[in-house]
KEFISE-473389 format. One record per residue: residue in three letters; x, y, z of N, C-alpha, C in turn. Coordinates in steps of 0.1 Angstrom, whole numbers, padded with zeros to 4 digits, always signed. Example, Ala and Ser with C-alpha at 12.3 -4.5 7.8 and 13.67 -1.06 7.14 Angstrom:
2
ALA+0132-0057+0078+0123-0045+0078+0132-0033+0078SER+0128-0022+0071+0137-0011+0071+0129+0000+0079
This chain:
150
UNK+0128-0199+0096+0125-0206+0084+0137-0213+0079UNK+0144-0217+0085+0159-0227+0085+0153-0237+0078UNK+0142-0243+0076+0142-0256+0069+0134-0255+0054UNK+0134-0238+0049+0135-0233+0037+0144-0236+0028UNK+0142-0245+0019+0157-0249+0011+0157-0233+0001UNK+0170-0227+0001+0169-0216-0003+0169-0204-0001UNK+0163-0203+0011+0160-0196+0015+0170-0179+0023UNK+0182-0185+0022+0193-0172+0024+0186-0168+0012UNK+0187-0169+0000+0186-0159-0008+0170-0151-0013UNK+0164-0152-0004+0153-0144-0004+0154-0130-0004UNK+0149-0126-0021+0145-0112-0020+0131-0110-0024UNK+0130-0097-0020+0117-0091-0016+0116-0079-0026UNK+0104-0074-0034+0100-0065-0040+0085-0060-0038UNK+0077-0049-0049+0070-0042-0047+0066-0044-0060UNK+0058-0050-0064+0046-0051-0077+0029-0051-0081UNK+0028-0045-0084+0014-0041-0088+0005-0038-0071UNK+0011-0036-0065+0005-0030-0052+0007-0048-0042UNK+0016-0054-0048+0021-0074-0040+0033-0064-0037UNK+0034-0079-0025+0051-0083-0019+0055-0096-0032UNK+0062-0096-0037+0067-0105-0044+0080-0113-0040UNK+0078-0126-0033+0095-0128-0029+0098-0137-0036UNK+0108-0136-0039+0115-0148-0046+0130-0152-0035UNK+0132-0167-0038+0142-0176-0038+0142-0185-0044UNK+0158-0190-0054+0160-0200-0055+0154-0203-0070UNK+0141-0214-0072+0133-0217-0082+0119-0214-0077UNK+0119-0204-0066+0102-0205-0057+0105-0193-0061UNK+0087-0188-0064+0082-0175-0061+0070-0176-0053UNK+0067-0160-0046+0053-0159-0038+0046-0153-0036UNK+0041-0146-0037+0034-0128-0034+0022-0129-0022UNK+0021-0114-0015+0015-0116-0006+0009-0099-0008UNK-0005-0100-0002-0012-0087-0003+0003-0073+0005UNK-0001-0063+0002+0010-0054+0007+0010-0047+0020UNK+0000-0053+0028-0005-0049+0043-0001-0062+0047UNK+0002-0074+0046+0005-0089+0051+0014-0089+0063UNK+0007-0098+0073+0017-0098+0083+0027-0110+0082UNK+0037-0107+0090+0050-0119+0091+0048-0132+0087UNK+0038-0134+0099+0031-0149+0093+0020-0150+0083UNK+0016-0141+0073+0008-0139+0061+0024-0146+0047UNK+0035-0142+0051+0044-0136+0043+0050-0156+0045UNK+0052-0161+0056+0057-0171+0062+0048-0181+0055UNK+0036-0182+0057+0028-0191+0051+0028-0189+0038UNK+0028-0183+0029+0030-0182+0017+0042-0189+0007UNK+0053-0180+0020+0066-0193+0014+0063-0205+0014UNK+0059-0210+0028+0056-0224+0028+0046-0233+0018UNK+0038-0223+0014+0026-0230+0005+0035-0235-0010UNK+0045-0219-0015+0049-0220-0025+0058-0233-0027UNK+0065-0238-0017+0071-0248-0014+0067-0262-0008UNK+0052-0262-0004+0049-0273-0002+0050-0280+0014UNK+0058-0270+0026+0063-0273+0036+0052-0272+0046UNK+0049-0277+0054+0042-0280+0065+0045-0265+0075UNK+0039-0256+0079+0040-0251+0094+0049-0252+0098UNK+0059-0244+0103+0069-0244+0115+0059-0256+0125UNK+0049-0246+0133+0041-0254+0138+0039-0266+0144UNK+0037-0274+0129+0037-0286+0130+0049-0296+0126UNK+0060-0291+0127+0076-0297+0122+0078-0302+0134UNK+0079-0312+0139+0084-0318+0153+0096-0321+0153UNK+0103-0318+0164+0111-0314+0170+0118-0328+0169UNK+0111-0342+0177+0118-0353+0176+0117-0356+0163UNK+0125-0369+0158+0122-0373+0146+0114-0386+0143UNK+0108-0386+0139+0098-0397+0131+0101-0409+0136UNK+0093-0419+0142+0100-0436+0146+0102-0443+0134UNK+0115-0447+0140+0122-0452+0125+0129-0446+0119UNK+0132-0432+0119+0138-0426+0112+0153-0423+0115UNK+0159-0420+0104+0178-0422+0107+0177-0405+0115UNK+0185-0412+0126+0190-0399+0136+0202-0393+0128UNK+0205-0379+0125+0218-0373+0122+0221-0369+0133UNK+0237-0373+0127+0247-0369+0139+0250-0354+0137UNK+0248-0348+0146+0256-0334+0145+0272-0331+0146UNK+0275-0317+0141+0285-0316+0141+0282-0304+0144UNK+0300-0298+0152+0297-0283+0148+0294-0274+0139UNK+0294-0280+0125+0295-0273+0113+0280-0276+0112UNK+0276-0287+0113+0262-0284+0109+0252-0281+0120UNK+0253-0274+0127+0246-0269+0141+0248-0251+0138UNK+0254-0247+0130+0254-0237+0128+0243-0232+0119UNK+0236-0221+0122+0229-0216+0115+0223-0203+0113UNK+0237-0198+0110+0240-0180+0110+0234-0179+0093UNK+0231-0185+0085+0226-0181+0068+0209-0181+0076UNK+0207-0191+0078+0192-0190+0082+0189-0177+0092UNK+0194-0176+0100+0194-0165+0113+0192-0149+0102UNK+0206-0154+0091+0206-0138+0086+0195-0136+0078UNK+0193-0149+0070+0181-0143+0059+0162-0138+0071UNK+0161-0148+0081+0153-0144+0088+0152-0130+0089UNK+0166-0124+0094+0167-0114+0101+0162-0102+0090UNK+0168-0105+0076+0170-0096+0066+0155-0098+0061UNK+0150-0105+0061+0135-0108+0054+0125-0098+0068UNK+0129-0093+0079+0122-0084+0087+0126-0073+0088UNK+0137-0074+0078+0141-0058+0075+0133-0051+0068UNK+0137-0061+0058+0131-0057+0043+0117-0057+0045UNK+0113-0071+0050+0094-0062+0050+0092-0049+0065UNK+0099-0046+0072+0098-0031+0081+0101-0018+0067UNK+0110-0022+0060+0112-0014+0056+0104-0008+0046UNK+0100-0022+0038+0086-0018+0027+0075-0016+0038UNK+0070-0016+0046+0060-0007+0058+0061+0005+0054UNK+0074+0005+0058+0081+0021+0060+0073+0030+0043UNK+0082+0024+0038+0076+0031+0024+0064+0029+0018UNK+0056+0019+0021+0043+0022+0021+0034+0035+0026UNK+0040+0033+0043+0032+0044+0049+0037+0059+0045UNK+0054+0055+0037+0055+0070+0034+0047+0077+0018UNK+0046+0064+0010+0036+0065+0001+0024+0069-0001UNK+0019+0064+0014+0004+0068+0013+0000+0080+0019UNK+0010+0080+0026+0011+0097+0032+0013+0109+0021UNK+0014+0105+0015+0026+0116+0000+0009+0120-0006UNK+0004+0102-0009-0009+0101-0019-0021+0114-0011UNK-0019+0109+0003-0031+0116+0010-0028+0130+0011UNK-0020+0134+0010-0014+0151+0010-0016+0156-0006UNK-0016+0146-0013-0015+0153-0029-0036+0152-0032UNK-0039+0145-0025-0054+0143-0024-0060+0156-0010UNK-0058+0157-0005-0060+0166+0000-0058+0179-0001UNK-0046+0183-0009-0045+0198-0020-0062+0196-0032UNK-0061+0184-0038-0069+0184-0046-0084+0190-0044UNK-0087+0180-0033-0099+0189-0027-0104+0201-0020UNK-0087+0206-0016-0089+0221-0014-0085+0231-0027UNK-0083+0226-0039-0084+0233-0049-0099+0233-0056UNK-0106+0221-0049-0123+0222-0059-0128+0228-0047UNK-0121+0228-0033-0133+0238-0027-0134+0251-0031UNK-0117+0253-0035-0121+0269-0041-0124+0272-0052UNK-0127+0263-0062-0133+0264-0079-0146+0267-0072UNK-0153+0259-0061-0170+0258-0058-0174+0274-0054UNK-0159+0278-0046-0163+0293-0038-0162+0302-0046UNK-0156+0300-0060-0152+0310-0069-0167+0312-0077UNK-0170+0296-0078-0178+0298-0092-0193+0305-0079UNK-0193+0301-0067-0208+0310-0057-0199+0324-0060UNK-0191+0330-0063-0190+0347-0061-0197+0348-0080UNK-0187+0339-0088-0193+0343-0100-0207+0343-0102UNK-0215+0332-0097-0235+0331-0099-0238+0344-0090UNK-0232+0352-0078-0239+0362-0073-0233+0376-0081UNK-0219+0375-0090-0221+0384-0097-0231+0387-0111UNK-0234+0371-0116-0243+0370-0125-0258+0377-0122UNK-0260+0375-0112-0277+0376-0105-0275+0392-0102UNK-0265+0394-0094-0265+0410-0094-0268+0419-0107UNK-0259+0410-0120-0256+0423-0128-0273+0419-0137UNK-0280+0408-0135-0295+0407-0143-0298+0415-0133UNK-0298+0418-0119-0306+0429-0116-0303+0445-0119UNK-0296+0448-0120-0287+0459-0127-0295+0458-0141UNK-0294+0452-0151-0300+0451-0166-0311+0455-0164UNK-0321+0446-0153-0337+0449-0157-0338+0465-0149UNK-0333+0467-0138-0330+0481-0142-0327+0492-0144UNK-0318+0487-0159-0320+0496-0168-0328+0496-0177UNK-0330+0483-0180-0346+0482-0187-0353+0490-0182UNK-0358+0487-0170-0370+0498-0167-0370+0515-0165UNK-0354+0516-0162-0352+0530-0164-0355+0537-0181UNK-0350+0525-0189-0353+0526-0203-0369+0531-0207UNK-0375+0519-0199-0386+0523-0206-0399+0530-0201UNK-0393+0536-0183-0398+0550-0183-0396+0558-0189UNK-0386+0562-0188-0381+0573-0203-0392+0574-0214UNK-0389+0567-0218-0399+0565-0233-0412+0561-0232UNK-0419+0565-0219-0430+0564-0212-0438+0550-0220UNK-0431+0541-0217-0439+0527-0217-0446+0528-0204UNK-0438+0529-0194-0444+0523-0181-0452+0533-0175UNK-0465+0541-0185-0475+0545-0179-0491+0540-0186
């Protein structure tokens, strides 16, 4: 993305569940699962630029040819920010998946803590039902006794 005006200084963040990048006077956001070229087109929209794609290689008829020089044939800022813009989104991967891993382990205690509220509360309903059988009887031991139950 060498023909990103700005674009060395692209940083990259983490908001509201976005990739947020900013350079320059551009900003961009992209869902947090976005691939390379999710992240690429974005810039480009934010900026108005055409597709790698479709950037042709020759130049326009009619148009003033630049002369090159060695200085301007160089393109180690472009190269780095490229490089650093595949870091940084590997790296937010990275902590995504270490996030959601964390989430799914703290959600998975959870549900093995209501399976055992569910197994607790089936021992408490069969102590319940046991001990009404126990009451009625003594109810009815009661009220042989006192010869009701003839």
């Amino acid at each position: 993305m060498a023909d990103v005006p700005g674009i060395e200084a692209l940083t990259m963040g983490f908001e509201s569940g976005r990739i947020m990048l900013r350079w320059g006077a551009y900003a961009a956001s992209v869902d947090a699962a976005a691939s390379d070229g999710d992240v690429e087109m974005a810039i480009r929209n934010a900026i108005k630029l055409p597709p790698v794609t479709m950037i042709s290689d020759k130049p326009a008829p009619g148009a003033p040819v630049a002369q090159t020089t060695a200085k301007s044939a160089s393109v180690t800022g472009a190269s780095a920010a490229g490089q650093s813009l595949r870091e940084i989104m590997e790296d937010n991967r990275r902590q995504l998946a270490d996030l959601t891993a964390a989430h799914m382990d703290t959600m998975r205690a959870g549900f093995a803590k209501q399976l055992q509220g569910v197994q607790a509360l089936g021992r408490l309903a069969d102590k319940v039902h046991s001990e009404g059988d126990d009451f009625l009887a003594l109810i009815g031991q009661y009220t042989n006794d006192l010869g009701y139950g003839e």
